[in-house]
LOVO-988555 format. One record per residue (C-alpha): residue number from 1; residue in one letter; x negated, y negated, z negated. Coordinates in Angstrom, 1 decimal, padded with zeros to 4 digits. Each point is the difference from the previous one (the first is absolute). Layout:
LOVO-988555
NUM | A | X | Y | Z
...
This chain:
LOVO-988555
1 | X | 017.4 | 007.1 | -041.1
2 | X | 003.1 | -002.0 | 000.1
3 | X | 003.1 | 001.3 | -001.5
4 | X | 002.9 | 001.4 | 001.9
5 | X | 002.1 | -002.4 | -000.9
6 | X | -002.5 | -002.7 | 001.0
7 | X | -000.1 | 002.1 | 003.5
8 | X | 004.0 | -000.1 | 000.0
9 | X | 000.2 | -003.6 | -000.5
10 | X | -002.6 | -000.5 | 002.8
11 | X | 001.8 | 001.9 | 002.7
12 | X | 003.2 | -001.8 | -001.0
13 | X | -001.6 | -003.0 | 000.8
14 | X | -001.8 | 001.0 | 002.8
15 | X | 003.0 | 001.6 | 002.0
16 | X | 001.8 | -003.5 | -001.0
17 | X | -002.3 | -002.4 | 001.2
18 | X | -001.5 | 002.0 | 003.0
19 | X | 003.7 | 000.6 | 001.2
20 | X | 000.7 | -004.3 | -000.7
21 | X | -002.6 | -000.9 | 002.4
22 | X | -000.7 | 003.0 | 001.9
23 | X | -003.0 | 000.3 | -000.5
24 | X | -001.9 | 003.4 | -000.9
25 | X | -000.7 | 001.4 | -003.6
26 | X | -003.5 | -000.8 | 000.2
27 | X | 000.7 | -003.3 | -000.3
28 | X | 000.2 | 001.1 | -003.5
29 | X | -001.1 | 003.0 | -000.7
30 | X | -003.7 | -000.9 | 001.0
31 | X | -000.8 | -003.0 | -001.9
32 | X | 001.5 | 001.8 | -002.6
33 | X | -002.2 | 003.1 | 000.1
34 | X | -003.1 | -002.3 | 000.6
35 | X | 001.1 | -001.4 | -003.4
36 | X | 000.3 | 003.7 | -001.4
37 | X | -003.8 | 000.3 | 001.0
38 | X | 000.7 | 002.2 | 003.2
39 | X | -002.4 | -000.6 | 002.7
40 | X | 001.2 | -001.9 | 002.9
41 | X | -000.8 | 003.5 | 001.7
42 | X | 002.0 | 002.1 | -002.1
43 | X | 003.0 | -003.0 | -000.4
44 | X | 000.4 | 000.0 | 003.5
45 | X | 000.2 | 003.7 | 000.4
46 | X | 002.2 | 000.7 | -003.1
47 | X | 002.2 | -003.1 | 001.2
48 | X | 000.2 | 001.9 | 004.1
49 | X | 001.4 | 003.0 | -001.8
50 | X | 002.7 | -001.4 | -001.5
51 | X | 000.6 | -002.1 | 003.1
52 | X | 000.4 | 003.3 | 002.2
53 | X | 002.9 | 000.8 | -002.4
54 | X | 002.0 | -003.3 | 000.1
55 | X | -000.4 | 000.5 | 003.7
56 | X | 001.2 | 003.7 | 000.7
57 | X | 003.1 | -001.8 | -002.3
58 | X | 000.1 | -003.2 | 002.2
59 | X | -000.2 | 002.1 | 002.9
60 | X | 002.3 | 002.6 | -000.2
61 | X | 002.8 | -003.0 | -001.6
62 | X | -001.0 | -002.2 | 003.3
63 | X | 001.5 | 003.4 | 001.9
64 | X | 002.6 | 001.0 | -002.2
65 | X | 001.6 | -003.2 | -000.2
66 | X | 000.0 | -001.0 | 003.8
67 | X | 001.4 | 003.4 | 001.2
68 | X | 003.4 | -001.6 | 000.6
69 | X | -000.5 | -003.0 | 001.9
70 | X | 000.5 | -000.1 | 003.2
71 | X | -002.2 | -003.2 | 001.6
72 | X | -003.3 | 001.2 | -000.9
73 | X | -002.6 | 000.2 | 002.5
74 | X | -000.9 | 002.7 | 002.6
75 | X | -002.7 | 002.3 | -001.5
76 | X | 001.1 | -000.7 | -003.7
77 | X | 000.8 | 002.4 | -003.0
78 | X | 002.4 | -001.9 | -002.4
79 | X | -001.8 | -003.7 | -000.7
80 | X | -003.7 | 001.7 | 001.6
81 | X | -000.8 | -001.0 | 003.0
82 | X | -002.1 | 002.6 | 001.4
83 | X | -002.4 | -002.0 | 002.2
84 | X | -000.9 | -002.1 | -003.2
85 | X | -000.6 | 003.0 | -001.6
86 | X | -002.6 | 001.8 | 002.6
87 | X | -001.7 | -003.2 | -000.5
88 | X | -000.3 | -000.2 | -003.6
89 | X | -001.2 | 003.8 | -000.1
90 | X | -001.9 | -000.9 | 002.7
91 | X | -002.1 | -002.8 | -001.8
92 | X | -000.1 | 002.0 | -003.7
93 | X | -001.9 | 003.0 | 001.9
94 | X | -002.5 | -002.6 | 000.9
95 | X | 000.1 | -002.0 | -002.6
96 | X | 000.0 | 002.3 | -003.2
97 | X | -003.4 | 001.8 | 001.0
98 | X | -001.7 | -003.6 | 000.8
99 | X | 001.0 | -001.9 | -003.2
100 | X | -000.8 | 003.7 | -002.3
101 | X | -003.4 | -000.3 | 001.3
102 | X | -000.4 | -003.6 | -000.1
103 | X | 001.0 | -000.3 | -003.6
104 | X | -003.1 | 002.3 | -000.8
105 | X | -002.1 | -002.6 | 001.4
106 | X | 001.2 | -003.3 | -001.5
107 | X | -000.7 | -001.1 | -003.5
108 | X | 002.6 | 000.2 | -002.9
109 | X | 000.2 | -004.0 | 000.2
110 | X | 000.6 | -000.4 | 003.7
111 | X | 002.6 | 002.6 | 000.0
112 | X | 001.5 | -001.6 | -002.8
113 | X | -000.4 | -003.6 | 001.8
114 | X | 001.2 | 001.2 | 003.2
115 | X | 002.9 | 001.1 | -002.0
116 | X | 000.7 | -003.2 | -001.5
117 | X | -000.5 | -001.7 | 003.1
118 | X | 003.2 | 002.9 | 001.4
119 | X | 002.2 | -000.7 | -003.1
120 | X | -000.8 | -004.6 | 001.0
121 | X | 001.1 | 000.8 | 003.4
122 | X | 003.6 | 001.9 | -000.8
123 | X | 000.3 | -002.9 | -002.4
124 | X | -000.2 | -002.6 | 002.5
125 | X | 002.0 | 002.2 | 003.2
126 | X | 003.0 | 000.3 | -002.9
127 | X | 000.3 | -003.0 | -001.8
128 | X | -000.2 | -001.6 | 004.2
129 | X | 002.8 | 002.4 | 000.8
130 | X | 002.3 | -000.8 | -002.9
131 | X | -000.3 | -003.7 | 000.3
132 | X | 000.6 | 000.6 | 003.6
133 | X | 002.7 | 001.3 | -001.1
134 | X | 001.6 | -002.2 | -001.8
135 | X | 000.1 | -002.9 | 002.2
């Protein structure tokens, strides 16, 4: 088991680099449980709990700090847009119960591919964006 300070560092890093290029913690925190010799199973679901945290947080600051302006949309709550929301609900009710059955059918190695193939693909739609960016 890794030591807390080990674990500090990590989430230090973590929060900094997720927040730098948006991206979620399990960026990070995956590969580095799949090095800790977590299942890609049990990396995934430890990674999803602390993902539900940093949400509620992001979540309730995305309110907080839009309750005072004004030219928000109709049908918004501070910076959520309700609509958007229904529809992300919307898609985790389906999607949650799918993929939690599905990953009890694939093999260790295509789950971990598949993930790979995930992390390739923000790779590629970020470093697009931020050279997009600066021209």
């Amino acid at each position: 088991m890794p030591s807390r300070k080990s674990f500090r560092f990590l989430g230090f890093c973590t929060g900094l680099i997720s927040g730098c290029i948006g991206g979620g913690s399990s960026l990070l925190v995956v590969p580095y449980l799949k090095h800790r010799h977590l299942t890609m199973k049990d990396a995934v679901a430890v990674s999803t709990a602390c993902n539900i945290i940093l949400a509620i947080v992001g979540f309730s600051g995305s309110i907080l700090a839009g309750m005072k302006v004004d030219s928000l949309p109709d049908y918004s709550i501070g910076y959520i847009y309700l609509p958007v929301l229904a529809i992300l609900l919307a898609g985790t009710y389906i999607g949650v119960p799918i993929g939690g059955k599905l990953v009890n059918y694939l093999k260790e190695s295509t789950l971990s591919y598949g993930y790979l193939a995930l992390l390739i693909t923000i790779f590629i739609i970020v470093t697009v964006n931020t050279l997009t960016l600066i021209h």
